[in-house]
C-alpha positions as CSV (number, residue, x, y, z in Angstrom):
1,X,-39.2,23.0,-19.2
2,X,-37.0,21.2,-21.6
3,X,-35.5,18.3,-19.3
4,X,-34.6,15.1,-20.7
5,X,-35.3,15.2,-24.3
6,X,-31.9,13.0,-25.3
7,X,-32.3,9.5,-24.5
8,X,-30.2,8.7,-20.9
9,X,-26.8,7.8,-21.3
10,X,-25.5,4.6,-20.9
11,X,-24.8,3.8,-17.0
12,X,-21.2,2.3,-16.7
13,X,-19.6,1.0,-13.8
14,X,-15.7,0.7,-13.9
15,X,-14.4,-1.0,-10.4
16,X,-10.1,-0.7,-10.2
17,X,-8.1,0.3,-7.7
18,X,-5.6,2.2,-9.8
19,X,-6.7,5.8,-10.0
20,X,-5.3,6.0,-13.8
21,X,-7.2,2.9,-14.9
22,X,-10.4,4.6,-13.5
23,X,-9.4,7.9,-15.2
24,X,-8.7,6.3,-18.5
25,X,-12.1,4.6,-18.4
26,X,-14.0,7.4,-17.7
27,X,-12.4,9.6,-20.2
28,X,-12.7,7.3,-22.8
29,X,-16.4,6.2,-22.2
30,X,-17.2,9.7,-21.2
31,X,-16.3,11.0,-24.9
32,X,-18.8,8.5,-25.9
33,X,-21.5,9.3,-24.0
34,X,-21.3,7.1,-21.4
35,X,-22.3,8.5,-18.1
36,X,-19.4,6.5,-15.9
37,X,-19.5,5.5,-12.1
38,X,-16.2,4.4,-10.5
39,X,-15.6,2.3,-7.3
40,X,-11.8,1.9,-5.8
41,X,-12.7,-1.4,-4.9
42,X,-15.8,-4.2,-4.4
43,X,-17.0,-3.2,-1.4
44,X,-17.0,0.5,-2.5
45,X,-18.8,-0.7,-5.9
46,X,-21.5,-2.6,-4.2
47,X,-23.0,0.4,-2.7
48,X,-22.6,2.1,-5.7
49,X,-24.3,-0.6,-7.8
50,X,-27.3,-0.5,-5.9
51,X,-27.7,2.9,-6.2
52,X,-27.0,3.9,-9.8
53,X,-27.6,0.4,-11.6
54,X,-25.4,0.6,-14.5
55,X,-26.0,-1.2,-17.7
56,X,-22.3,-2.7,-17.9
57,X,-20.0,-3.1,-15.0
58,X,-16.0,-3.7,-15.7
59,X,-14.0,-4.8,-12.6
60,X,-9.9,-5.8,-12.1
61,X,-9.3,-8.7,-11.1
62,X,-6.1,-8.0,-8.7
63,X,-8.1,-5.8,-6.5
64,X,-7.1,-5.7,-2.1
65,X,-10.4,-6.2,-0.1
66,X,-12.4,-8.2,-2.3
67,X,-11.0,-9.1,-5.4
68,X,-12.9,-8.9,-9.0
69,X,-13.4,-12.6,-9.1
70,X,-15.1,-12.4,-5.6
71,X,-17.0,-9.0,-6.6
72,X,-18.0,-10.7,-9.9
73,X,-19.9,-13.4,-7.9
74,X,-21.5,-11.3,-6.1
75,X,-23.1,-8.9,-8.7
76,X,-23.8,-12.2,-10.5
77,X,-25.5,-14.0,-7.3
78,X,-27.5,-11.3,-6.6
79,X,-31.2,-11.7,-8.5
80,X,-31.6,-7.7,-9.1
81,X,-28.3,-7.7,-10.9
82,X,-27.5,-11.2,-11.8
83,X,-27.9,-10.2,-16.0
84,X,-26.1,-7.6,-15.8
85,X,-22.9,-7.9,-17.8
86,X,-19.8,-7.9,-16.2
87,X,-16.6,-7.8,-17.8
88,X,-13.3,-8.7,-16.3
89,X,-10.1,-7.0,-16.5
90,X,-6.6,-7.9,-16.2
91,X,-3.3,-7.5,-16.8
92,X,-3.0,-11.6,-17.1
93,X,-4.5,-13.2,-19.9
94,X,-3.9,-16.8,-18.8
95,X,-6.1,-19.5,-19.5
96,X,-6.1,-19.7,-16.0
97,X,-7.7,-16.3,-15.5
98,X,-10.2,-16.6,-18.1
99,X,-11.3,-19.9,-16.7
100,X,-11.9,-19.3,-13.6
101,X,-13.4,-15.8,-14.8
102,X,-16.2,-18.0,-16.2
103,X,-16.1,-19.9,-13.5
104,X,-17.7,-16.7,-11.4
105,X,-20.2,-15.3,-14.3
106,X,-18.1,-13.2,-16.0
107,X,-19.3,-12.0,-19.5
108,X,-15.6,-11.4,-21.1
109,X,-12.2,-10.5,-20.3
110,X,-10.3,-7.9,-21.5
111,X,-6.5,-7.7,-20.9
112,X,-4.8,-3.9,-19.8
113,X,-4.0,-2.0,-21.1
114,X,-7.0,-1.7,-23.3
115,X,-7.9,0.5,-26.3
116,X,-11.2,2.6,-26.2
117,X,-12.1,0.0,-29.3
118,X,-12.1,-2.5,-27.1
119,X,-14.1,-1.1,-24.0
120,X,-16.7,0.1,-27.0
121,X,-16.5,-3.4,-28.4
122,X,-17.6,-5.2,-25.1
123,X,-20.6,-2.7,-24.5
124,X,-21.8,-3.1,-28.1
125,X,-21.6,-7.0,-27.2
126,X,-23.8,-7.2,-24.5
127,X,-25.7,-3.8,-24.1
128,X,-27.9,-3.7,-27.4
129,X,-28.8,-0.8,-29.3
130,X,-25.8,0.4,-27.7
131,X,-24.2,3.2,-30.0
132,X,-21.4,5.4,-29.1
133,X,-22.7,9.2,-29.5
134,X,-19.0,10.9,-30.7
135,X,-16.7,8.2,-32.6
136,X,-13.0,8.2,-33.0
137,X,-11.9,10.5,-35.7
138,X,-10.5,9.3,-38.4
């Protein structure tokens, strides 16, 4: 039986209420081998988090229910996940927002739209040996 010979791939988390931003993601980490887990929200993502434990978790900030500040604190006050990273995203890039984005234990903050550079950037950042299996063509 020839199972799982390939190493697993990378367990990503993407938590936004917009059904495009959550398609986007997952096409874009999907083509690099990124095995992608969405949530429509923080409550739907905590559930979600216990069960598939991804590596790297990005959450929006303007969220209804619980927000990704709120969600953030969460995943970071919890001792299972508390190292896992967690990036923020938004479509405001104020000081404001970053601050009080380190305020809850975020990791980074990316501004939307983003690039899939720039989602392949954070993971390299703070999931090592991290390497995307297809690149970008040239």
């Amino acid at each position: 039986m020839v199972a799982q010979q390939m190493e697993q791939p990378l367990k990503v988390m993407v938590i936004d209420d917009s059904r495009t931003i959550r398609r986007t993601a997952q096409m874009l980490l999907g083509e690099a081998g990124c095995e992608v887990i969405t949530a429509s929200d923080g409550f739907d993502a905590l559930a979600k988090i216990v069960d598939h434990q991804p590596s790297i978790i990005f959450v929006d900030v303007l969220m209804p229910r619980l927000d990704g500040y709120q969600t953030c604190a969460v995943i970071k006050h919890n001792s299972a996940f508390k190292d896992t990273p967690v990036i923020l995203l938004s479509s405001r890039d104020g000081l404001f927002d970053k601050a009080r984005g380190r305020v809850v234990g975020s990791d980074q903050f990316l501004t939307k739209p983003f690039s899939k550079e720039e989602l392949l950037d954070a993971i390299r950042a703070h999931v090592p040996g991290f390497a995307a299996t297809q690149q970008h063509a040239p």
